[in-house]
N, CA, C and O atoms as CSV, one atom per row, in Angstrom:
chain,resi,resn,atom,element,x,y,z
A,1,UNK,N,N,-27.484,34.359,15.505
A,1,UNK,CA,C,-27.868,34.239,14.113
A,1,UNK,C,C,-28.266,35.596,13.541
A,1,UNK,O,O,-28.613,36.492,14.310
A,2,UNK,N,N,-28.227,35.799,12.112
A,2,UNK,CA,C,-28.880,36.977,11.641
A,2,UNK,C,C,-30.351,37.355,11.697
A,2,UNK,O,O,-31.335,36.690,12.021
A,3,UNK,N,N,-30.269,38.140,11.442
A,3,UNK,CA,C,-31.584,38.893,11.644
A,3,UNK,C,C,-32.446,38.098,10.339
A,3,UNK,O,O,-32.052,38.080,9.173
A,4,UNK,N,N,-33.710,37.456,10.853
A,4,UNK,CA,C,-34.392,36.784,9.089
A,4,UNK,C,C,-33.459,35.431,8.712
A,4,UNK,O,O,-33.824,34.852,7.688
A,5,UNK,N,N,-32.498,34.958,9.297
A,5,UNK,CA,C,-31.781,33.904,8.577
A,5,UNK,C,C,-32.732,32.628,8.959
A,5,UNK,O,O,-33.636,32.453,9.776
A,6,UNK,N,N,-32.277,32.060,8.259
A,6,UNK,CA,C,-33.368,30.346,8.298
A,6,UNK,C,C,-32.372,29.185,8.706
A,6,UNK,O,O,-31.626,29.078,7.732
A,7,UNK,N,N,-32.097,28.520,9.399
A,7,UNK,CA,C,-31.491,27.530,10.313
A,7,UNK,C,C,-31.132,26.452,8.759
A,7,UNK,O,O,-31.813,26.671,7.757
A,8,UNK,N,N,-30.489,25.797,8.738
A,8,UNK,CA,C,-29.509,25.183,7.606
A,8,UNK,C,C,-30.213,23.423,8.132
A,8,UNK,O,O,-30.312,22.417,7.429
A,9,UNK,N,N,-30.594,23.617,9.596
A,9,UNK,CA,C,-31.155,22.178,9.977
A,9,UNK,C,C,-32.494,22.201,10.809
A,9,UNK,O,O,-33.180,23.223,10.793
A,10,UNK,N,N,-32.885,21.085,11.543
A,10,UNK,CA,C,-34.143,20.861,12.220
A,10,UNK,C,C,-34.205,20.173,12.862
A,10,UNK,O,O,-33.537,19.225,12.449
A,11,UNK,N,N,-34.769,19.896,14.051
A,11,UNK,CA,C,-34.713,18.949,14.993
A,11,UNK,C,C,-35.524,17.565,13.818
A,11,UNK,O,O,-36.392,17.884,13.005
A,12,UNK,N,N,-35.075,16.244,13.954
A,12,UNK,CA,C,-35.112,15.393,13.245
A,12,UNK,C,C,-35.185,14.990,11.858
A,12,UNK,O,O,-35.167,13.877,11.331
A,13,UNK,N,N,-35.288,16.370,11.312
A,13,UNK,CA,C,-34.359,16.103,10.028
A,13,UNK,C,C,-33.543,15.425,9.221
A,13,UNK,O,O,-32.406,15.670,9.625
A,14,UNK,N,N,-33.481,14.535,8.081
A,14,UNK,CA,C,-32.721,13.906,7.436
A,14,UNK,C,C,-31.573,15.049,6.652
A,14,UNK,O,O,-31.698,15.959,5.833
A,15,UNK,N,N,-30.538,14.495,7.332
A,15,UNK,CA,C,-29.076,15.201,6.918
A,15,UNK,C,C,-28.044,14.304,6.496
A,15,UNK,O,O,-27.274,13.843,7.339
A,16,UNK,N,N,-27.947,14.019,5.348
A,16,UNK,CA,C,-26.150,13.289,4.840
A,16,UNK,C,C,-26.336,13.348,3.649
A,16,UNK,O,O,-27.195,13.900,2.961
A,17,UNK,N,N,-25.131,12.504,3.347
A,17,UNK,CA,C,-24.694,12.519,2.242
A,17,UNK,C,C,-25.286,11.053,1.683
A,17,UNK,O,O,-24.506,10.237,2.174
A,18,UNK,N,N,-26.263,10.332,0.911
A,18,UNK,CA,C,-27.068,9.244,0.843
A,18,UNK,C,C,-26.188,8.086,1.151
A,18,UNK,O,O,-26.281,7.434,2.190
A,19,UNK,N,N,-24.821,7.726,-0.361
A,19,UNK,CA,C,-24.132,7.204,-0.240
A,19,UNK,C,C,-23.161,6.717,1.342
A,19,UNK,O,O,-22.807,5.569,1.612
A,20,UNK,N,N,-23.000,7.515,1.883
A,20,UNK,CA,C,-22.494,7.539,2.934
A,20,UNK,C,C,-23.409,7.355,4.173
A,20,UNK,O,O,-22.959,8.175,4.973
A,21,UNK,N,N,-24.532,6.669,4.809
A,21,UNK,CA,C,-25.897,7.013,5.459
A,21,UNK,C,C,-26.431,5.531,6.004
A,21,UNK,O,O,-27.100,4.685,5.412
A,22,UNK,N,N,-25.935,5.532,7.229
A,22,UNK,CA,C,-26.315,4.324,7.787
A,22,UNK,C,C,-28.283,3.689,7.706
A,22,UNK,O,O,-29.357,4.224,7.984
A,23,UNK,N,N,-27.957,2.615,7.289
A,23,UNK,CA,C,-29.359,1.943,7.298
A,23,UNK,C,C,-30.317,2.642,8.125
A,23,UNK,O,O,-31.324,3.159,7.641
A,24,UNK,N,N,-29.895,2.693,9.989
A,24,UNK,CA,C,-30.407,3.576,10.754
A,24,UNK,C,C,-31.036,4.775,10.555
A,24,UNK,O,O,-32.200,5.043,10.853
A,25,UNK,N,N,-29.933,5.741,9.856
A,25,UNK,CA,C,-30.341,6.850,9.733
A,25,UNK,C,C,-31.113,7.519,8.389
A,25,UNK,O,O,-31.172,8.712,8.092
A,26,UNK,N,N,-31.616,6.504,7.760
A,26,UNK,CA,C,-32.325,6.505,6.444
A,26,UNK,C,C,-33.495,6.061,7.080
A,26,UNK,O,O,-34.400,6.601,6.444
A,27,UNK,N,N,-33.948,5.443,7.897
A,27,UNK,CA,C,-35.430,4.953,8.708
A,27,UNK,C,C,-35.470,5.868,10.176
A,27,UNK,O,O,-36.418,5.843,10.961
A,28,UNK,N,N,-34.075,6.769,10.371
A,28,UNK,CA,C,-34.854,7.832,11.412
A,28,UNK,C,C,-33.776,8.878,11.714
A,28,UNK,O,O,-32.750,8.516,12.291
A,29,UNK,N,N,-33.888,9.690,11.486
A,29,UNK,CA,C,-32.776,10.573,11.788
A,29,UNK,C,C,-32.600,10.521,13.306
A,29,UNK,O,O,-31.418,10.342,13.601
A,30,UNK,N,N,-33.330,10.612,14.246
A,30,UNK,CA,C,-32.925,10.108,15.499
A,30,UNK,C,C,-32.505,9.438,15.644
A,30,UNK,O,O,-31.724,9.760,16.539
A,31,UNK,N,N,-32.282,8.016,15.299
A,31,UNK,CA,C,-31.430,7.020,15.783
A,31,UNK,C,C,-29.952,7.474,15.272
A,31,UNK,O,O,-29.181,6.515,15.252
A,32,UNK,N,N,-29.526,8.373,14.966
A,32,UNK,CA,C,-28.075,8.953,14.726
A,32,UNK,C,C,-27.363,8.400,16.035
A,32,UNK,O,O,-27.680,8.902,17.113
A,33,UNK,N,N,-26.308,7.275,15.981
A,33,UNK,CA,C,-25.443,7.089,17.063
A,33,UNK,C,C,-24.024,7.199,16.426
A,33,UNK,O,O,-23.885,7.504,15.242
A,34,UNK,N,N,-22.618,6.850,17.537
A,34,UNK,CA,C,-21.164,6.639,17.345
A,34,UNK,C,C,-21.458,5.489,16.255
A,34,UNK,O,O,-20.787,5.965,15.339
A,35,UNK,N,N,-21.993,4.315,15.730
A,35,UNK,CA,C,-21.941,3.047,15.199
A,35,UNK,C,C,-22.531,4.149,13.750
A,35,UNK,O,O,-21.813,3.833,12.802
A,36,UNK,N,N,-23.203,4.897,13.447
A,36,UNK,CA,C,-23.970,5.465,12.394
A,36,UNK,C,C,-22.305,6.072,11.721
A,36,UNK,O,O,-21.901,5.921,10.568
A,37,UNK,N,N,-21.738,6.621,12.629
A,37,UNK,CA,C,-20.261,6.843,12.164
A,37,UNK,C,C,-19.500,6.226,11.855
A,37,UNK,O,O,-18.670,6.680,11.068
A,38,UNK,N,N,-19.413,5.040,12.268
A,38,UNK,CA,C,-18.613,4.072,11.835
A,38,UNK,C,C,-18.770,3.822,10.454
A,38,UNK,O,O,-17.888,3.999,9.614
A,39,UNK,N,N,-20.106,3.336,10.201
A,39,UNK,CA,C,-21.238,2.754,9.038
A,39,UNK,C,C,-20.196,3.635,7.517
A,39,UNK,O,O,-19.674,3.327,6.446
A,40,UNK,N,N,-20.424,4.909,8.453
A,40,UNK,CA,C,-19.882,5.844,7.127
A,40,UNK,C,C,-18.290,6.012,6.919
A,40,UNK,O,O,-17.948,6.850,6.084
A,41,UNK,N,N,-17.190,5.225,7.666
A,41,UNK,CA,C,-16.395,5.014,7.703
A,41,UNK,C,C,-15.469,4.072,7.446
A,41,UNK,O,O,-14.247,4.049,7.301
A,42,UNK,N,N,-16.772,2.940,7.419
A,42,UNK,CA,C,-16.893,1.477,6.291
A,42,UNK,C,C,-16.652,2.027,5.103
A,42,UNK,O,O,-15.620,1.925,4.439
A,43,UNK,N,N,-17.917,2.788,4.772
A,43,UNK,CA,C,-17.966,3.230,3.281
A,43,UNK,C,C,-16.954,3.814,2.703
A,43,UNK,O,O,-16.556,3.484,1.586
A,44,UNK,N,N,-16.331,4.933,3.553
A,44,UNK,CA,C,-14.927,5.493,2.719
A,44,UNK,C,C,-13.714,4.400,2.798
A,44,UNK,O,O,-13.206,4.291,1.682
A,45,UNK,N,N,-13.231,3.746,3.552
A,45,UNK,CA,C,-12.852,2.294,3.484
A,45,UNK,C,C,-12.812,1.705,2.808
A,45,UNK,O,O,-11.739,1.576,2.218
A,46,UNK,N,N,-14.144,0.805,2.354
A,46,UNK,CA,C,-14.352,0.962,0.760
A,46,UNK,C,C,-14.157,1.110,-0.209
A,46,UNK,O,O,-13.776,0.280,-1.034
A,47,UNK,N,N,-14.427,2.488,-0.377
A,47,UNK,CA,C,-14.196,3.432,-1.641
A,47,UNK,C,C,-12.979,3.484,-1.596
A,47,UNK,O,O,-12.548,3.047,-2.662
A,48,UNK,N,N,-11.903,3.887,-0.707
A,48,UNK,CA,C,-10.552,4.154,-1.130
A,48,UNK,C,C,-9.873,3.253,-1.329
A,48,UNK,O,O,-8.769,3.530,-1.797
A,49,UNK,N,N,-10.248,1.518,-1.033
A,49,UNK,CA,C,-9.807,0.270,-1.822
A,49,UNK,C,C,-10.153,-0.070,-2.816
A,49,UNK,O,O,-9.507,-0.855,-3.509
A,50,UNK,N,N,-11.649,0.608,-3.257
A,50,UNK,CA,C,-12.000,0.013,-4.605
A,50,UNK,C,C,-12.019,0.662,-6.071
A,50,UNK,O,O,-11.906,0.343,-7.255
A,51,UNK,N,N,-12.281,2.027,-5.059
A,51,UNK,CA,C,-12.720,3.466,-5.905
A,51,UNK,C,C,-14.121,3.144,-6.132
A,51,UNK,O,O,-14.418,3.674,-7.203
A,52,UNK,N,N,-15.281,2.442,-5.575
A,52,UNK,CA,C,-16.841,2.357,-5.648
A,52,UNK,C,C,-17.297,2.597,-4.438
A,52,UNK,O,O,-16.514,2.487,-3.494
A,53,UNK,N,N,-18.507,2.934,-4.236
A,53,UNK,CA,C,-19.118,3.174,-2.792
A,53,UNK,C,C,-20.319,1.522,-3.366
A,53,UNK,O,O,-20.820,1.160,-4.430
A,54,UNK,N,N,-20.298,0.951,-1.839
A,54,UNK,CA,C,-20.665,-0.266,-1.263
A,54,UNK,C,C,-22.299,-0.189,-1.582
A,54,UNK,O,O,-22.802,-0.244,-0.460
A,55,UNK,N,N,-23.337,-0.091,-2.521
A,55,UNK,CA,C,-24.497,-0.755,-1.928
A,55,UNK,C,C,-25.200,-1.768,-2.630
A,55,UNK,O,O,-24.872,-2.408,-3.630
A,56,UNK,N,N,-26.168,-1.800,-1.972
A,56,UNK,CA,C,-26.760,-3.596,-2.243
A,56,UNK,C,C,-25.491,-4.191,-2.222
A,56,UNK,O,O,-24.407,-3.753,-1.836
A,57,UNK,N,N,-25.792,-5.185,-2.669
A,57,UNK,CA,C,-24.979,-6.405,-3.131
A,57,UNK,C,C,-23.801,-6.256,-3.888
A,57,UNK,O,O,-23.548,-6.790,-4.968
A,58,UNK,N,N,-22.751,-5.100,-2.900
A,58,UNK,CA,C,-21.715,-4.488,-3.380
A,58,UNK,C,C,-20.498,-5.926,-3.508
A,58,UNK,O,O,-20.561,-6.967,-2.855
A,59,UNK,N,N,-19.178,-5.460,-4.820
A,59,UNK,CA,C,-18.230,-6.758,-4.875
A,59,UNK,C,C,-17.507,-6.576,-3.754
A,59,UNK,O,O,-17.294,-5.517,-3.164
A,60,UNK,N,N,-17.103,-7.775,-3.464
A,60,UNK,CA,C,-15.911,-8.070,-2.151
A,60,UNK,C,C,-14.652,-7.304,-2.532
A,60,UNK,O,O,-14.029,-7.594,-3.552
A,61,UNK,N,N,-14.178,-6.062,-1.490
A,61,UNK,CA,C,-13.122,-5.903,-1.888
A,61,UNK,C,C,-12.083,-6.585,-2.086
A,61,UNK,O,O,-11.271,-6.098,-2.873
A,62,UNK,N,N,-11.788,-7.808,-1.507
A,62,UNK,CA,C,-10.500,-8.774,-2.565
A,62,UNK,C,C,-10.631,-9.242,-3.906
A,62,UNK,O,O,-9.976,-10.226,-4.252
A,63,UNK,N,N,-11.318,-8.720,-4.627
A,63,UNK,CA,C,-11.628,-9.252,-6.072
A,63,UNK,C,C,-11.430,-7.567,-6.397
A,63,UNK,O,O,-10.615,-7.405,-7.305
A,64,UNK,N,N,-11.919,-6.458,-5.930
A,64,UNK,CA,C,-11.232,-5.408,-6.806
A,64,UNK,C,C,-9.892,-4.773,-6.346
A,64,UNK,O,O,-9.272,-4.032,-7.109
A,65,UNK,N,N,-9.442,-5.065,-5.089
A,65,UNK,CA,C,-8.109,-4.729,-4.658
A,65,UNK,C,C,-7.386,-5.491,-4.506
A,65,UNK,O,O,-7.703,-6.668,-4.673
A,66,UNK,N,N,-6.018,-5.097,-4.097
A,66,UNK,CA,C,-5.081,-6.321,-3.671
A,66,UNK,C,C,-4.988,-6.348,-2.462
A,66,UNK,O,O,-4.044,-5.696,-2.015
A,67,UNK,N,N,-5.860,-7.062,-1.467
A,67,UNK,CA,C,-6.344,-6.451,0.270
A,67,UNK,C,C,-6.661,-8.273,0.411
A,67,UNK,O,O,-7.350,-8.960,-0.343
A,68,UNK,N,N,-6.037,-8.621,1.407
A,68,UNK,CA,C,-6.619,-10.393,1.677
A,68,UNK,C,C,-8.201,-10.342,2.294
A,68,UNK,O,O,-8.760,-9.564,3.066
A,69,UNK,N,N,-8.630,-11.522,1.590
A,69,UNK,CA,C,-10.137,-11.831,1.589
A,69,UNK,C,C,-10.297,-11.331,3.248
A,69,UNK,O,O,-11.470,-11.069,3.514
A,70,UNK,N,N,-9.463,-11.173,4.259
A,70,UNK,CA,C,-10.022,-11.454,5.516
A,70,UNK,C,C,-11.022,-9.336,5.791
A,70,UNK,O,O,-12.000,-8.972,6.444
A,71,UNK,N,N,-9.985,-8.563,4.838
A,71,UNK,CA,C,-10.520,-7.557,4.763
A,71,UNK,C,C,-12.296,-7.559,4.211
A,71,UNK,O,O,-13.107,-6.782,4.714
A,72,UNK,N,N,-12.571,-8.290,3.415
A,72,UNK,CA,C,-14.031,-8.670,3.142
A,72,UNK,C,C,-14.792,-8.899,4.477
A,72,UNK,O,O,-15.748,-8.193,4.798
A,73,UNK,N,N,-14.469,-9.602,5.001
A,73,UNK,CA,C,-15.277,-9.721,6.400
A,73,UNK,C,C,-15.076,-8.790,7.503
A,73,UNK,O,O,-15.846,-8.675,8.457
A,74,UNK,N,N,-13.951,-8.100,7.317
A,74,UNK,CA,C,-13.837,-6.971,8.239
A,74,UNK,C,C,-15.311,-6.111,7.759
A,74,UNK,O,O,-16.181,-5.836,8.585
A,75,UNK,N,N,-15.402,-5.799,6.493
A,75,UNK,CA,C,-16.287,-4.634,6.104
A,75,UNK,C,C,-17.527,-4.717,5.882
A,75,UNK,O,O,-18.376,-3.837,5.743
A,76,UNK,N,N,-17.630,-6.512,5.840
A,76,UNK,CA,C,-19.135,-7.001,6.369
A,76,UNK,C,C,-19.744,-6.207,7.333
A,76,UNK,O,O,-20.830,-5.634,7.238
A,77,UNK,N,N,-18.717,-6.215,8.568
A,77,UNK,CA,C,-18.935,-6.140,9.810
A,77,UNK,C,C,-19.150,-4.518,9.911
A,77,UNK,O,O,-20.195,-3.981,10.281
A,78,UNK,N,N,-18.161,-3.965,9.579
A,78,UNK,CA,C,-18.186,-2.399,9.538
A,78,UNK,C,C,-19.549,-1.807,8.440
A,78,UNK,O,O,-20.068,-0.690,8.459
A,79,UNK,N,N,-19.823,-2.788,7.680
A,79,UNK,CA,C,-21.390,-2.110,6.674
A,79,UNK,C,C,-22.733,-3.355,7.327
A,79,UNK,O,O,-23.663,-3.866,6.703
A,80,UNK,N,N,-22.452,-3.471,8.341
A,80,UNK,CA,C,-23.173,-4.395,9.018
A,80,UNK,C,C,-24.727,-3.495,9.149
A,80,UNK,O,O,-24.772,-2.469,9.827
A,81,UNK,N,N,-25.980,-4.036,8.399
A,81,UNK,CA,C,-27.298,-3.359,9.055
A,81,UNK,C,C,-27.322,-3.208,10.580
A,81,UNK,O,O,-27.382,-2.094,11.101
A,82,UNK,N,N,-27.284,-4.090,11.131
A,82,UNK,CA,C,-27.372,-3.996,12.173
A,82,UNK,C,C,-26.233,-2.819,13.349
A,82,UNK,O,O,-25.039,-3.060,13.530
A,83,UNK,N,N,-26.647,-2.144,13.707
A,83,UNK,CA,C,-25.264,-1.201,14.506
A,83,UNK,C,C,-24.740,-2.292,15.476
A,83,UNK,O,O,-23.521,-2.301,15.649
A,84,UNK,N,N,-25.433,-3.144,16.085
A,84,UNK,CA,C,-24.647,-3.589,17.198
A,84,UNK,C,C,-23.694,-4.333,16.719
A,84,UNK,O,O,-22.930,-4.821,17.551
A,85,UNK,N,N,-23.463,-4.632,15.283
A,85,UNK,CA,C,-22.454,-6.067,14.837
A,85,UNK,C,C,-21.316,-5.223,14.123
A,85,UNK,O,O,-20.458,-5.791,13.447
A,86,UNK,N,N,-21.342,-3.663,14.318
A,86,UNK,CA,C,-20.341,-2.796,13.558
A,86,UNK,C,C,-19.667,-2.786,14.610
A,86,UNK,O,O,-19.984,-3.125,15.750
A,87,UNK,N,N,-18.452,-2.274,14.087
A,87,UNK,CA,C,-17.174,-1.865,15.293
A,87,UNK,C,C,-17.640,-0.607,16.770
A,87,UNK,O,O,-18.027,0.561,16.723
A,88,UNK,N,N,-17.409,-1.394,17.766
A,88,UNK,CA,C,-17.972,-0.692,18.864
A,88,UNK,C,C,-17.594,1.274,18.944
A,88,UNK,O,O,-18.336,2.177,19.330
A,89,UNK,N,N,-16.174,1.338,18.413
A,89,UNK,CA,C,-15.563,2.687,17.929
A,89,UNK,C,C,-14.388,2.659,17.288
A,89,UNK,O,O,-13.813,1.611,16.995
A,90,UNK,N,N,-13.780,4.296,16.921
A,90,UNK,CA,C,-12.892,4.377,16.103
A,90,UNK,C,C,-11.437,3.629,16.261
A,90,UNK,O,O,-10.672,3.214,15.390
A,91,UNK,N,N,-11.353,3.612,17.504
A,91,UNK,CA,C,-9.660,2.843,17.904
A,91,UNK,C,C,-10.003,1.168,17.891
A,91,UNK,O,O,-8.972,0.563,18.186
A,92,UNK,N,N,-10.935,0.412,17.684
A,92,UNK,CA,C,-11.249,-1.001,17.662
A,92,UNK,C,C,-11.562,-1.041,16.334
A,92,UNK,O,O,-11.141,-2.059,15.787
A,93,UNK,N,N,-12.252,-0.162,15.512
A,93,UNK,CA,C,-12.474,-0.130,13.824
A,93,UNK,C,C,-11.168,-0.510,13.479
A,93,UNK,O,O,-10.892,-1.621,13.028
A,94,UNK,N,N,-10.171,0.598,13.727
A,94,UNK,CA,C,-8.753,0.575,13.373
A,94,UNK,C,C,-7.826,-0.342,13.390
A,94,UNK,O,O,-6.936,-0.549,12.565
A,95,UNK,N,N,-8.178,-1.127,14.807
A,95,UNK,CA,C,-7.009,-2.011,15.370
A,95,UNK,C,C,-7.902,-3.462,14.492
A,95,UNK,O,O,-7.047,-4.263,14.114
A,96,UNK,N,N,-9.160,-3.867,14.167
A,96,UNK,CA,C,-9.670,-4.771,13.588
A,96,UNK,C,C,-9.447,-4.233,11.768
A,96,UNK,O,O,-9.397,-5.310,11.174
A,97,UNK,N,N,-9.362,-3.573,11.155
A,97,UNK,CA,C,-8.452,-3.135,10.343
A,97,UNK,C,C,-7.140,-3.631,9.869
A,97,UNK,O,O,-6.863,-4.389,8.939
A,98,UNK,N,N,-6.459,-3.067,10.667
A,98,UNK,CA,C,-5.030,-3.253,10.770
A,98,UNK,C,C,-4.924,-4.717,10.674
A,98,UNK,O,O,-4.322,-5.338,9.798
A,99,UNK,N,N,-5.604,-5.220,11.716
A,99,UNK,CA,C,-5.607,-7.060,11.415
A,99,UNK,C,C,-5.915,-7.706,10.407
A,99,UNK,O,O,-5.361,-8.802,10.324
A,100,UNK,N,N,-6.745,-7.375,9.430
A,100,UNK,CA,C,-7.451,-7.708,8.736
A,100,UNK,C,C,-6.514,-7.940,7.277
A,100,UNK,O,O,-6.362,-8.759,6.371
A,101,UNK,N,N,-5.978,-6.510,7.781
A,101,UNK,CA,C,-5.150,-6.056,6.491
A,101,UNK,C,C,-3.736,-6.740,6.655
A,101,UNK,O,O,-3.212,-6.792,5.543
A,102,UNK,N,N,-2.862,-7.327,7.707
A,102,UNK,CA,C,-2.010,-7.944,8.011
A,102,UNK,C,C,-2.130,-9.726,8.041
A,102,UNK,O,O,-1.302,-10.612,8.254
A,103,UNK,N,N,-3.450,-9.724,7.747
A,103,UNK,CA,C,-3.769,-11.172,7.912
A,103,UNK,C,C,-3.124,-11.920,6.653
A,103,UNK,O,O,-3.086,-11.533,5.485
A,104,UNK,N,N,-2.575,-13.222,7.274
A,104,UNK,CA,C,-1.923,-14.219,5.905
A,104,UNK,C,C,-3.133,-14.265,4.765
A,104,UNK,O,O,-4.113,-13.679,5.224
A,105,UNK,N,N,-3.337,-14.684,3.664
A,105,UNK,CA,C,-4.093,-15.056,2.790
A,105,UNK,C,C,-4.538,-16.204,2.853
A,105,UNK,O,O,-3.800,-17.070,2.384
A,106,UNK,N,N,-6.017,-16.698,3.497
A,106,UNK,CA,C,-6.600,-17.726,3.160
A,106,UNK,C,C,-6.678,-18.517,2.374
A,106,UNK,O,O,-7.349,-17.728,1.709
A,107,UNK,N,N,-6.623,-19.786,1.463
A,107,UNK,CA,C,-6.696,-20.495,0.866
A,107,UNK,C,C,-8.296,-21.344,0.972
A,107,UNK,O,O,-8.536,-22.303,0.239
């Protein structure tokens, strides 16, 4: 580092972007896990079906996209408070995705 420079972070420090910021990591910057990534990977998900970022009592993306309702419950799951009920990682996010998005249309 430079000579006099000041570190950009801190050991437990709150760092993100709000919008994007798992439940977790808004009540502790330590609890930062792989599922805190996901969380924020819901959110762009999201956003690039709806063009809105998800909070509170965000609309179901099948009412603002053309994506079958089953994608709604995919992103339950992926903006799930809880980390353990989000996608375990990136290649099971994807492949539960992909399904979601291939799924017939419910009635």
């Amino acid at each position: 580092p430079l000579a006099g420079a000041r570190p950009l972070t801190s050991t437990g420090a709150l760092f993100g972007t709000f919008e994007y910021m798992a439940p977790e990591q808004m009540e502790s910057a330590g609890k930062v896990t792989p599922a805190t990534d996901l969380y924020a990977l819901g959110v762009m998900t999201y956003q690039m079906l709806t063009g809105r970022v998800p909070r509170g009592a965000y609309a179901r993306a099948s009412r603002l996209a053309h994506v079958p309702s089953q994608v709604d419950t995919f992103l339950n799951e992926a903006l799930a408070n809880d980390p353990e009920r989000r996608p375990r990682d990136a290649s099971e996010f994807v492949r539960l995705f992909d399904r979601a998005c291939r799924a017939p249309e419910r009635r």
